[in-house]
SETILO-137920 format. One record per residue (C-alpha): x, y, z. Coordinates in steps of 0.5 Angstrom, whole numbers, plus 500, padded with zeros to 3 digits. Layout:
! residues N
XYZ...
//
This chain:
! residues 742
261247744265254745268257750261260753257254753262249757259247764263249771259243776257247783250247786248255787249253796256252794257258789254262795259261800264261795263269793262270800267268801271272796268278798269278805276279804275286802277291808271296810271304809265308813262314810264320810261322817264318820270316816275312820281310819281302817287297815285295808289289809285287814283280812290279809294279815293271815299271811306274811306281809311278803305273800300278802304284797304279791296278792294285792299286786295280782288283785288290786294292781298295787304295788305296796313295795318298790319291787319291779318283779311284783306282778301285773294284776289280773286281767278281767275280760273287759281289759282284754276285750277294750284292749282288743278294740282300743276302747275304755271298756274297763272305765266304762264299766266302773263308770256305770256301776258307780253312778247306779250304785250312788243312786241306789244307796243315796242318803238324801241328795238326789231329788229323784229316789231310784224306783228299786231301793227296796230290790236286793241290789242284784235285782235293783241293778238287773231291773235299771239295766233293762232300760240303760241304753248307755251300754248299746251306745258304747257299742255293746250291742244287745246288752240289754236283751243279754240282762233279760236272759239273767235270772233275778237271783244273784247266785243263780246269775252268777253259776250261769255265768260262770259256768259259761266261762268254765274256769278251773277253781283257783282261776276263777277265784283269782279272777272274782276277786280282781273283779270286786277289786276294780269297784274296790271303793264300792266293795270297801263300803258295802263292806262296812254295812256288811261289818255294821250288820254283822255287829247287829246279828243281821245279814246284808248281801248288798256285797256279794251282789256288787261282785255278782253284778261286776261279773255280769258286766264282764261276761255280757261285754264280752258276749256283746262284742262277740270274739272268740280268739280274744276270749280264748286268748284271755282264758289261757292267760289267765289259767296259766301258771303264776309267779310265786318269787316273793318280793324283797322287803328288807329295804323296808325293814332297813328303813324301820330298823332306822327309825327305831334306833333312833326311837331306843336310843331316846328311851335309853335316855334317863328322864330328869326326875318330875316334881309332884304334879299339882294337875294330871292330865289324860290324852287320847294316845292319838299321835298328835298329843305326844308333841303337846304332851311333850310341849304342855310339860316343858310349859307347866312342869308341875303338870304330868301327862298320861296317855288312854284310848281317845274314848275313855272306855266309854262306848257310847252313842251321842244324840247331837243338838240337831237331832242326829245319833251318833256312835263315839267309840271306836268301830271295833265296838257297839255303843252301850248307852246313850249320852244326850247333848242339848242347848237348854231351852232349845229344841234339839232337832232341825226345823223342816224349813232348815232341813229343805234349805240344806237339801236344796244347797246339797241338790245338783238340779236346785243348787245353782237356783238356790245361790241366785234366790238366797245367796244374797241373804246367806251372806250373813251366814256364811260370814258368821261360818268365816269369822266363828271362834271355833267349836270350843266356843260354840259348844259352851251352850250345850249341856249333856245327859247320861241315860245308863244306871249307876252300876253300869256307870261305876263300871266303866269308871272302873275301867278307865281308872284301872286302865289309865292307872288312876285309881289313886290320884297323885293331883287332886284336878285330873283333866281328861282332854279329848280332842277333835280337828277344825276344817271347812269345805272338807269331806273327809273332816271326820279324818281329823277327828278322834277314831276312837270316838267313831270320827268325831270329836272327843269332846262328848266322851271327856265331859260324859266321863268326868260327869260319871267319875265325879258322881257321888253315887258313882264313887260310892259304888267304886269304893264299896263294890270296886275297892276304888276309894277316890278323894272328896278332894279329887275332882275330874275335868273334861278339856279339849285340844284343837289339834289344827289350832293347838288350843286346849280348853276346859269343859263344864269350867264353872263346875270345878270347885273352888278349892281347886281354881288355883290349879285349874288357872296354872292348867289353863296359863300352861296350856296357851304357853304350850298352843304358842310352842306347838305352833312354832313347831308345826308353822314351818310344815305348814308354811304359816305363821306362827301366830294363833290368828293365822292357825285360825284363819287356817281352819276356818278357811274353806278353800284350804285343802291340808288343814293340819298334817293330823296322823301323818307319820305315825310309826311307834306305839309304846305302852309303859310309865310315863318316866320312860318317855317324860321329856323325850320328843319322839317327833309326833310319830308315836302313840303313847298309852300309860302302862305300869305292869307291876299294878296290873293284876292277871294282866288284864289291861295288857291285854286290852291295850294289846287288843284294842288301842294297837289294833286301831293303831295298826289300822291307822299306820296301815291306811297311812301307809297304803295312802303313801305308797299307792294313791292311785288306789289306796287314796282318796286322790286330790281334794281340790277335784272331789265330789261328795256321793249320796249325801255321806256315802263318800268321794268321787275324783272327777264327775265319775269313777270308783268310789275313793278309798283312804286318805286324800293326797294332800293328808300325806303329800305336800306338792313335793315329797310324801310328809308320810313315811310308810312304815309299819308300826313297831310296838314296844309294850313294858311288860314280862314276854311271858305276859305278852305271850299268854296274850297273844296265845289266847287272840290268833288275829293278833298274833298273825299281825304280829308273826306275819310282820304286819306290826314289829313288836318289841318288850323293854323294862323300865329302863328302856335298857333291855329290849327284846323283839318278838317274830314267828321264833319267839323272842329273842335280843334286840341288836342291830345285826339280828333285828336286821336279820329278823
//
C-alpha cells in the first residue's frame, strides 16, 4: 500500500464540519464598494496574542512580531513538490485558482459569463478544469483525467482525497488550514458572503469548496508528478513534532507603554474651562475628527465638539440617485429602513446607454476600442470629473426620503440622544458631521470613507438623522413616550468634513431657521478657520502646500496614489466628558466617544460603546496593524500595479496572483519609513471597573480580546488622575513598572 491509497476513517457529515470549521477561521474582507476595515485576527482573539502569532507564523507564513524564532509555515504538497523540480508549482496553482474564481464570481466586467455560475463552486470548478489544458503544459500530466475521477460533491472529494494522504487529525488540520491561507485573499472574500448570508439565515458553502478545490490541486499535483520519496519526505515533515516556544512580545508592549504615557500624561493635564457654547457639534469618532475637533475649538472657542459612532445609530440601507442600495452602517449590522437619495425631477437609475457605455470602458476585450471611437468626445467628461469642486457640491441637488414609521424614528432618536448625551442641548444648533474622503482612480476609495456608514460617505446618515430628530411628530413621541423633552428652539444640522481636503460644510443649509443664522454663520466662519489650521497640519506629511487649491488638486487627481493618510496611526480609544480631553492634541491617533457615566442609567450606553464602536475600532487598529508589519500578506500591496477583479470583487497585484488583502502599502508607507506604528489599541473607558466588568462578564468575545491582549483596557475618573489597567487578573493600578510587567 503506498502513501496515496492508505485510509484516513471519517464519515463525510464529520469531514463536513471539520472543513467548516477550519474555514470559519478566516477573517472576512468586503468588496471594494464597500471596503471596510476588518480585523484579520478576528476568530483568533480566543487565544493570547502570543500563541495566536506562532499560528499565523505556521498558516500564513507571517510574521506579526519581529521574533526570528517564529516558525516557517506549513509546507503544502505543491511547495514540496515545485521544490523538487525547481519549478513555481505553488504560484501556479494560486495563479489558476484565482483567475477561475474571478470568472465564477464576476460582477459584470468580463464580456463572456463563466457557463457554470449556477454549479456550487466545487462542481463549477471540477467541470472548467475538465477542459484546462494549462495544468498539462505546466507538466502536470494526466491532470485532467485525475479531475474526471473526482466525485461531483465537494465533500465526498475531500474524504478521498484526504484519505489518499492518511494524515493523522492534528496534521491534517495544520495542513487545510495552511492550504485555504495560500488562496487567503479568496478565502477572506467568500468569507463575507458566507458572514452576509449568515446575517440572512442563509448558508453558502462557496468557503468550503474553495478550500476543497485547494486541496484537489495539491493532491493531483503531486499525483501527476508522481514521487514517492518527496512525498514521504513531505509527510514526515509535516507529521513531525512542532515548536511550542512562545515568541517575545514585550518589546511591543515597551512600545505601547510608551505611547501611552505620553497619552495619560495629556489627560492629567487640566482643560481650561469652556465658555457656554453658542453651537455643538458631533463627529463620527474616526480618528481623523480628533485633530479637527481639536483644530474647530481653538478656531470657534464657543463651539464644543462631541464624539458618536459615525452612523449615528441609524442602521440603514441608502437607494443612491443611480438606482443602487446600499448598506450605511457598520458591517456588525443589518440595515433596518431605508433612506432614499433622489435629484428632484430627475430619474434616479442610469440609462441602459449609460450603463453599456460603463461596461465598455470596464471590459479588457473593448476597452482599447472605446478610447479610439469615444475618447475624443469624453474629453469634456473627463475635464468636468478634473475640474468638479468636490462631492459637497455635488450633492446640493439631492433631496433625501425616510420609508420607516414614526415610532421606529423616535427610537432610534432616542438612541442617539441618549448615546451622545444629547438629550438636554446646551446650544440651540447641534450639528451632526459626517464625514467621507475624496479620491480619484482609487479602488480602494471606500477605505477613506466612514466604515461606520458600511464604506461610504457619512453624509446620508447625518442629513437622515437631523431630518428624523427635527420632526415634529418625532419629538412628540420622544417627550411623551421617551421623557425626551427637546426645545422648539433647538434645532439639528447634518454637515460634512472632507477628511482629504479638511473642508466641512452644512447640509440641507436653507432648512435652518432663522432665529438661528447668526450661529450657523460663526460655524461656518469657524470651520474654514479650522480647514486652514488642518492643512497646515497635514501639509508637511503630505509634501504639499498648505493652501485648499492644492488639497483640491489633490483629491482630484487621478494618478495620485496616497490621497490623505486617513486612519493611520490609530492607537487610542477613549470614551469620557469632553473636559477630559478638550484642548489636548492627542496626534490624530485616537477615537474619541463622549461618555458621562453618571447619567448613564443601568449602564446601557457603556455597554454599547463597548460592544460596538471598540469593536470596530479594534478591527481598524488591527487591519492597520497587519498592513504594517506584514504586507506581503496582510496588504493589498502597491496601487500603482493594481488591477480591479470582477468589477468589485477586489484587487489583483500584477496581471495574476491571489486576491489582496488589507490596505495598499501607500495607505501606511511613505517611500521611506511606515507612517503607521503597529500598535494595539488601548482603550480608556470613564466609568466605575465594576460597570465595565459586569460588561464584559455578560459578552465572552469581548472579554477575550480584552484578556488575550488583543486590545489594553484601562478605566480613569474624571480627572484622568487614577487609571486602572484591566488583564486576565483583574484590575490593578496602573505604574510604569507594573503596566510593564502585565
Amino acid at each position: 500500500m503506498n502513501a496515496f491509497t492508505s485510509l484516513f476513517p471519517t464519515t463525510e457529515q464529520e469531514l463536513d464540519t471539520r472543513l467548516k470549521a477550519i474555514v470559519r477561521r478566516v477573517s472576512p474582507q468586503w468588496p471594494l464598494r464597500s471596503f471596510v476595515a476588518v480585523n484579520p485576527f478576528m476568530a483568533r482573539s480566543g487565544v493570547d496574542f502570543a500563541q495566536a502569532a506562532l499560528d499565523v507564523a505556521r498558516s500564513h507564513g507571517a510574521h506579526l512580531l519581529p521574533d526570528p524564532a517564529l516558525p516557517s509555515p506549513v509546507e503544502t504538497l505543491s511547495d514540496a513538490f515545485g521544490k523538487a523540480l525547481n519549478k513555481p508549482l505553488s504560484d501556479f496553482v494560486t495563479g489558476r485558482i484565482s483567475q477561475w474564481a474571478a470568472g465564477f464570481y464576476d460582477q459584470g466586467q468580463a464580456v463572456w459569463g463563466n457557463p457554470w455560475q449556477g454549479e456550487t463552486p466545487f462542481a463549477a470548478w471540477r467541470a472548467e478544469a475538465l477542459h484546462d489544458r494549462a495544468p498539462e503544459i505546466f507538466g502536470l500530466k494526466g491532470f485532467r483525467a485525475q479531475v474526471a475521477a473526482l466525485p461531483t460533491d465537494a465533500v465526498a472529494a475531500a474524504e478521498a482525497l484526504l484519505t489518499s494522504l492518511n494524515l493523522p487529525a492534528e496534521a491534517q488540520t495544520a495542513y487545510l488550514e495552511r492550504l485555504i491561507c495560500t488562496v487567503g485573499g479568496w478565502a477572506a472574500w467568500m468569507r463575507h458572503r458566507d458572514w452576509e448570508a449568515q446575517l440572512d439565515g442563509r448558508t453558502d458553502e462557496g468557503l468550503r469548496d474553495l478550500l476543497v478545490i485547494r486541496l484537489a490541486w495539491d493532491v493531483l499535483s503531486a499525483r501527476a508528478l508522481s514521487d514517492e520519496g518527496t512525498l514521504l519526505n513531505w509527510r514526515r515533515a509535516l507529521c513531525a513534532p512542532r515548536q511550542a516556544v512562545l515568541p517575545d512580545v514585550s518589546p511591543l508592549e515597551a512600545r505601547e507603554t510608551h505611547w501611552r504615557e505620553g497619552l495619560f500624561n495629556s489627560l492629567r493635564r487640566p482643560a481650561a474651562p469652556a465658555p457656554a457654547p453658542v453651537a455643538q457639534a458631533v463627529f463620527c469618532i474616526d480618528v481623523r475628527s480628533e485633530l479637527y475637533r481639536h483644530a474647530l475649538e481653538q478656531a470657534g472657542p464657543s463651539i464644543e465638539t462631541l464624539g458618536f459612532a459615525g452612523f449615528f445609530g441609524l442602521p440603514i440601507a441608502v437607494e443612491l440617485t443611480d438606482g443602487r442600495r446600499q448598506p450605511a452602517c457598520p458591517p456588525l449590522l443589518r440595515p433596518g429602513a431605508l433612506v432614499c437619495e433622489a435629484v428632484p425631477g430627475k430619474a434616479s437609475s442610469k440609462s441602459a446607454l449609460s450603463r453599456a457605455v460603463e461596461g465598455l470602458k470596464r471590459t479588457g476585450a473593448s476597452a482599447f476600442g472605446y478610447v479610439e471611437s469615444f475618447g475624443l468626445a469624453s474629453a469634456q467628461s473627463l475635464a468636468a470629473t478634473l475640474f468638479a469642486k468636490g462631492p459637497q457640491a455635488r450633492r446640493a441637488a439631492t433631496e433625501i426620503t425616510l420609508s420607516l414609521p414614526f415610532a421606529q424614528q423616535a427610537d432610534m432618536a432616542a438612541g442617539l440622544l441618549k448615546g451622545a448625551g444629547l438629550t438636554q442641548p446646551t446650544a440651540k444648533l447641534v450639528v451632526l458631521v459626517g464625514h467621507e474622503g475624496e479620491s480619484l482612480n482609487n479602488p480602494h476609495a471606500a477605505g477613506l470613507h466612514c466604515g461606520a456608514c458600511g464604506g461610504r460617505s457619512g453624509a446620508v446618515n447625518a442629513r437622515a438623522a437631523a431630518l428624523m430628530v427635527n420632526h415634529p411628530e418625532v419629538r412628540r413621541l420622544l417627550r411623551a413616550e421617551k421623557g425626551i423633552d427637546l426645545s422648539p428652539e433647538v434645532w439639528f444640522a447634518g454637515a460634512i468634513h472632507n477628511t482629504t481636503t479638511d473642508e466641512l460644510s452644512l447640509l440641507d443649509e436653507a432648512l435652518i431657521p432663522a432665529h438661528l443664522h447668526a450661529e450657523a454663520e460663526a460655524f461656518k466662519a469657524a470651520t474654514v478657520r479650522a480647514g486652514e489650521r488642518m492643512r497646515r497640519l497635514r501639509a508637511p506629511t503630505l509634501n504639499e502646500a498648505p493652501t485648499l487649491k492644492a488639497f483640491r488638486r489633490r483629491a482630484s487627481d487621478p494618478s495620485q496614489v496616497r490621497p490623505e493618510w486617513a486612519l493611520a496611526g490609530c492607537a487610542g480609544f477613549i470614551a469620557a466628558p469632553r473636559h477630559l480631553t478638550r484642548g489636548k492634541d492627542l496626534g490624530g491617533r485616537v477615537f474619541l466617544h463622549s461618555y458621562d457615566w453618571r447619567n448613564d442609567d443601568g449602564f446601557a450606553v457603556l455597554e454599547q460603546i463597548l460592544t460596538a464602536p471598540v469593536i470596530v475600532a479594534s478591527w481598524i487598529n488591527l487591519q492597520y496593524f497587519a498592513s504594517t508589519v506584514a504586507p506581503e500578506v496582510f496588504g493589498a500591496g502597491n496601487k500603482v500595479l493594481h488591477n480591479v477583479v470582477g468589477g468589485n470583487l477586489g484587487v489583483l497585484e500584477g496581471n495574476g496572483g491571489d486576491l489582496r488583502l488589507g490596505l495598499p502599502l501607500q495607505s501606511v508607507f511613505d517611500g521611506q519609513t511606515f507612517r503607521h506604528e503597529a500598535l494595539r489599541l488601548s482603550v480608556v473607558i470613564s466609568a466605575p471597573t465594576e460597570a465595565i466588568d459586569g460588561v464584559l462578564s455578560r459578552h465572552a468575545s469581548l472579554r477575550d480580546l480584552v484578556e488575550n491582549r488583543w486590545i489594553h483596557l484601562f478605566a480613569t475618573d474624571e480627572t484622568g488622575e487614577t487609571v486602572m489597567r484591566r488583564t486576565a487578573q483583574g484590575w490593578h493600578s496602573l505604574s510604569p513598572e507594573t503596566e510593564v510587567a502585565a
